[in-house]
C-alpha positions in Angstrom: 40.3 36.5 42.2 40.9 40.2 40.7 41.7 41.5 43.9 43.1 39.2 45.8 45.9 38.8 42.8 46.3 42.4 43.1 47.0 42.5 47.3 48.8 39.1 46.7 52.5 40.7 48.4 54.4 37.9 46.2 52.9 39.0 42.6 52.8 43.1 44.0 56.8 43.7 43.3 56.4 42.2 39.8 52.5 44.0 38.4 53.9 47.2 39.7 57.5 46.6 37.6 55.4 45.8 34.8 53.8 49.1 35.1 56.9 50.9 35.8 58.2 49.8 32.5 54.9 50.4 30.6 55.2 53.9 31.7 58.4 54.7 31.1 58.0 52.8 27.6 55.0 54.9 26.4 57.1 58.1 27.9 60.4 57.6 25.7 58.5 56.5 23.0 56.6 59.9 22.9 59.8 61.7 22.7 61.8 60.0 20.4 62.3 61.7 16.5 59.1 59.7 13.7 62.3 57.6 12.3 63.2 55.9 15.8 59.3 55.9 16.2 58.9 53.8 13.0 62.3 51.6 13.9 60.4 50.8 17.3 57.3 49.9 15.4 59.3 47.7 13.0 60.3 45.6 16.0 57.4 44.8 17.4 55.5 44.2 14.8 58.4 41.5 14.4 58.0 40.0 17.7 54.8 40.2 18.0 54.0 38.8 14.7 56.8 36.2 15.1 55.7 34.8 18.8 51.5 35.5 18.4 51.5 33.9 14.5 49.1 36.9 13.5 49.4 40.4 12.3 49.7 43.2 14.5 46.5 44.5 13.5 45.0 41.8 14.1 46.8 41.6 18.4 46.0 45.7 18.9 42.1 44.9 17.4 41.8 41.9 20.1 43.5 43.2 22.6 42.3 47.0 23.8 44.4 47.1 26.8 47.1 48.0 24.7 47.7 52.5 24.8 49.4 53.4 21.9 48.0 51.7 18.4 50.7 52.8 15.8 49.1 55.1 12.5 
């Protein structure tokens, strides 16, 4: 199912979006000053702790897809 999801032409637009942003996130993110860096961090530890129900810890542990794991 791996592949065929991935050659699927009505899913292609939207995985390679998704990528898109992921890239371009991890890219600003890598140039902005330690305080934006932290204010970034603050927010997703919020929404991620406010739409998983668990620390952030415990999502980046579980999940190791994920590139950047905050210090």
């Amino acid at each position: 199912m791996g592949l065929l999801s991935a050659l699927n032409p009505f899913s292609f637009g939207r995985k390679h979006q998704a990528a898109w942003n992921a890239l371009m996130a991890s890219h600003t993110y890598q140039h902005l000053n330690a305080t934006q860096q932290q204010l970034v961090l603050n927010r997703v530890r919020t929404i991620v702790e406010g739409q998983m129900h668990r620390p952030l810890e415990e999502f980046l542990k579980n999940h190791n897809r994920i590139v950047f794991r905050p210090s």
